[in-house]
C-alpha positions as CSV (number, residue, x, y, z in Angstrom):
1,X,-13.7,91.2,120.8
2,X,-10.7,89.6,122.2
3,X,-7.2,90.7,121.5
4,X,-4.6,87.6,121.3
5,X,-0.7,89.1,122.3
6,X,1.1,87.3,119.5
7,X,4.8,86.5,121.1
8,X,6.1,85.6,117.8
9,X,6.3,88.7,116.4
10,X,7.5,90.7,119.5
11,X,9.9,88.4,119.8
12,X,11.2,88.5,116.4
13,X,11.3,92.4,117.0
14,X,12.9,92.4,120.1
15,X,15.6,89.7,118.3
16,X,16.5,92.4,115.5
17,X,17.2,95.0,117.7
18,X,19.5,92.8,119.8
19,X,21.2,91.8,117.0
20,X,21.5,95.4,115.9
21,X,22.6,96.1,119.2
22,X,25.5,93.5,118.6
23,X,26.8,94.7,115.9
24,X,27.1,98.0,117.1
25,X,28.6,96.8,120.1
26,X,31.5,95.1,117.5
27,X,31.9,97.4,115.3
28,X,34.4,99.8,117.7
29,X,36.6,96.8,118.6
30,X,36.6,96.0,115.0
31,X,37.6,99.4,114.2
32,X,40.3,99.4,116.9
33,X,41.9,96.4,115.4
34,X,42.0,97.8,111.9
35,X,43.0,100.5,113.3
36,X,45.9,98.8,115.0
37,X,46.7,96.7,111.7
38,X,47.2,99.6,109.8
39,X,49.8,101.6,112.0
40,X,51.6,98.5,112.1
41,X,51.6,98.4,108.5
42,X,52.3,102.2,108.0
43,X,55.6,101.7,110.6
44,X,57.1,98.9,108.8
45,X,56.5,100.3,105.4
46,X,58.2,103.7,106.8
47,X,61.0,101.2,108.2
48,X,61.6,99.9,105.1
49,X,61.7,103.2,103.0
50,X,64.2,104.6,105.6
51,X,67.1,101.0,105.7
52,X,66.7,101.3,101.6
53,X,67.8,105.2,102.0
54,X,70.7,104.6,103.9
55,X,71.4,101.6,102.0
56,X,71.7,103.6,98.7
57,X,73.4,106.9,100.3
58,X,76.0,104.3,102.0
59,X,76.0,102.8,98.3
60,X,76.8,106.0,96.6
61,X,79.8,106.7,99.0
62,X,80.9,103.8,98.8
63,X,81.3,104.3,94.9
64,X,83.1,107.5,95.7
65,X,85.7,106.4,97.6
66,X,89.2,104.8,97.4
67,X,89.7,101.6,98.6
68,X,92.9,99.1,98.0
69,X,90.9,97.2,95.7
70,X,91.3,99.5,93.3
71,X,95.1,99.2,93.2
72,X,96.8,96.5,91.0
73,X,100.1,95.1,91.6
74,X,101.5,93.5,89.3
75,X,105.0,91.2,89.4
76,X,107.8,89.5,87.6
77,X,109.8,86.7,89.6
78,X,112.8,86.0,88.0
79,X,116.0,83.8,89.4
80,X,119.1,86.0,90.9
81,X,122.3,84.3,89.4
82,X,125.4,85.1,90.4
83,X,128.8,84.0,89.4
84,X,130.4,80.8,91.5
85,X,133.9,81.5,93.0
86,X,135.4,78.6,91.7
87,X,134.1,79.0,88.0
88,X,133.2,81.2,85.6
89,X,130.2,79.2,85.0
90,X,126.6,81.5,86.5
91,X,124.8,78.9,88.7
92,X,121.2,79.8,90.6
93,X,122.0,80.9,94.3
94,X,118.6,80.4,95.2
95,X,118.1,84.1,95.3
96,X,115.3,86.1,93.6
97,X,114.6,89.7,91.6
98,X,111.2,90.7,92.3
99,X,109.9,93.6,89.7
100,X,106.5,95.2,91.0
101,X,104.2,97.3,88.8
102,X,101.7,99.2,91.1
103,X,99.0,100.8,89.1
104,X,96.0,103.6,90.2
105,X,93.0,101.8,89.1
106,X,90.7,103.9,91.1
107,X,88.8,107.1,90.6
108,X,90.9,109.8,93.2
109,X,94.9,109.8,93.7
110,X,97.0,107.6,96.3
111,X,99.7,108.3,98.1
112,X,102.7,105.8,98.6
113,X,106.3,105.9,100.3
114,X,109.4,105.7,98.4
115,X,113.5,105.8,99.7
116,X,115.3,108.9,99.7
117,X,116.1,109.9,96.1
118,X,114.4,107.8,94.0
119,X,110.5,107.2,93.3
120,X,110.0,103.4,93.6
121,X,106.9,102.1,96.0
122,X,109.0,101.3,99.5
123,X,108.0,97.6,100.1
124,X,109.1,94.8,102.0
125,X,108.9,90.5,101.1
126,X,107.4,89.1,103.7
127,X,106.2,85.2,103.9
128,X,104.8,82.1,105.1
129,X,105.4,79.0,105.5
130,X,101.5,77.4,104.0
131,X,98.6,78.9,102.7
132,X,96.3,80.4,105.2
133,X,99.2,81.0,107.6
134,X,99.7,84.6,108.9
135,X,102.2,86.5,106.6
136,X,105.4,87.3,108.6
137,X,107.9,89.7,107.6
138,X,111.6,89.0,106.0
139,X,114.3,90.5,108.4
140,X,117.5,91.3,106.5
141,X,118.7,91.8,103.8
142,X,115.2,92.9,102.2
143,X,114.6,95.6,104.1
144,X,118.3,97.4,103.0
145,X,118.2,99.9,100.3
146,X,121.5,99.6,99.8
147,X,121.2,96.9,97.7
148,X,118.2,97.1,95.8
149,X,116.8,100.6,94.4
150,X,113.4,101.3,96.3
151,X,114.5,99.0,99.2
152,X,113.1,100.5,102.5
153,X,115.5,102.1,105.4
154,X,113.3,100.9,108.5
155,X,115.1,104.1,110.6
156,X,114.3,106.6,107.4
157,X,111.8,108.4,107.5
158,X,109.9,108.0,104.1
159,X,108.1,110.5,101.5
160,X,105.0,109.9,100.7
161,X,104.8,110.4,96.9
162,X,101.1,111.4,95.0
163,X,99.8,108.9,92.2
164,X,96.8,110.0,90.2
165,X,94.5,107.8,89.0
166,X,95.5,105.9,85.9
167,X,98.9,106.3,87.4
168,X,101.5,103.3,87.9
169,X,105.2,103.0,89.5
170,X,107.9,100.2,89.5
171,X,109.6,98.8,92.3
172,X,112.5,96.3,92.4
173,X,113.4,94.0,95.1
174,X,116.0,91.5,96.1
175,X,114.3,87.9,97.8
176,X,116.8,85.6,99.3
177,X,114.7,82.6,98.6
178,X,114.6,81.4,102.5
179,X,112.6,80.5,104.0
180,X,110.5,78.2,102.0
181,X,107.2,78.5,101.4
182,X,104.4,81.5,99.8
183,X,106.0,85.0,99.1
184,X,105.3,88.2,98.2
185,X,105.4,91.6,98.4
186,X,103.9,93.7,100.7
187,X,103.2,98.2,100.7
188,X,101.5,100.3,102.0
189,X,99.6,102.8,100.5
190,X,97.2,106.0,101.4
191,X,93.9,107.9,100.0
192,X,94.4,111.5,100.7
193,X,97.1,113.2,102.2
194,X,95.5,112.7,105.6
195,X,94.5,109.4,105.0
196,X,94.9,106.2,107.2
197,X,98.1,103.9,105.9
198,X,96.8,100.5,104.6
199,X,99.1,97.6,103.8
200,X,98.4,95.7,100.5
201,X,100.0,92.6,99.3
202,X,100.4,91.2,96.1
203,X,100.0,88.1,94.7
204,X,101.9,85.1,96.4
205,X,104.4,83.7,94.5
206,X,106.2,79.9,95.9
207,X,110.4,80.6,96.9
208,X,112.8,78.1,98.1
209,X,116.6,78.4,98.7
210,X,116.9,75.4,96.4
């Protein structure tokens, strides 16, 4: 009795067991790369909870605080006449009464200067001569509060005056008109008693010596 080695089926043995072999041999690096997928994934979904954190906290004190946004100025140009030397007859001079309203619209108190005496925002006009040009101050006779009530003293020293919110003052001041071109009025105003001075402007309002 003879015994016939049948290579087929070895073969197809050995074949299974090197595939076997194979696949264990892949499965580590396969693990390793999931492995390196999902602490990618877990670091950019921990990066993303932490920037939408700080985003909301910044949010919320942002909501908290004053900002000169929440001030609203409000003015009333009107025409300076005066009477002509030689008539009796009132003719424009070119000059101009600027009334200001300046309201608290905000949720803590500000803190604006005002002239000895009196409690009317100190302001100044200032100018320029075409939209998008830099604003440039008025020299005199804007800046004299001997004229005007609530006209600044640029050598005074000025008191800085509390306004709750919800709270409002008027100013009054005298434009000459010249030179041509966008004016308006300009303040400066504080949050908190220690608080950094910022200068708001109102709207711009056209003025000619004409």
């Amino acid at each position: 009795m003879t015994i016939e080695k049948l290579p087929g089926c070895f073969a197809s043995g050995n074949g299974t067991r090197g595939n076997q072999q194979n696949a264990l041999a892949e499965n580590p690096k396969e693990r390793k790369q999931n492995l390196k997928y999902a602490i990618f994934y877990l670091i950019t979904a921990i990066i993303l909870f932490l920037a939408n954190r700080v985003s909301t906290l910044e949010t919320g004190n942002g909501n908290q605080s004053q900002s000169p946004s929440n001030l609203r100025i409000d003015l009333s140009v009107s025409r300076k006449l005066e009477t002509r030397r030689t008539g009796s007859n009132a003719a424009s001079a070119g000059a101009f009464v600027v009334y200001l309203r300046l309201t608290n619209q905000g949720n803590q108190s500000i803190f604006y200067p005002v002239s000895s005496g009196t409690n009317h925002p100190m302001g100044r006009i200032v100018y320029r001569i075409a939209p998008g040009a830099e604003w440039k101050p008025l020299s005199t006779p804007e800046l004299s509060p001997s004229t005007t009530p609530g006209q600044p003293n640029v050598k005074a020293h000025p008191a800085w005056v509390e306004m709750p919110p919800g709270g409002w003052a008027n100013g009054e001041y005298e434009d000459p008109g010249s030179p041509a071109g966008d004016h308006a009025v300009e303040l400066e105003v504080r949050v908190g008693t220690d608080g950094k001075a910022s200068r708001v402007l109102s709207r711009a309002y056209p003025a000619n010596s004409n």
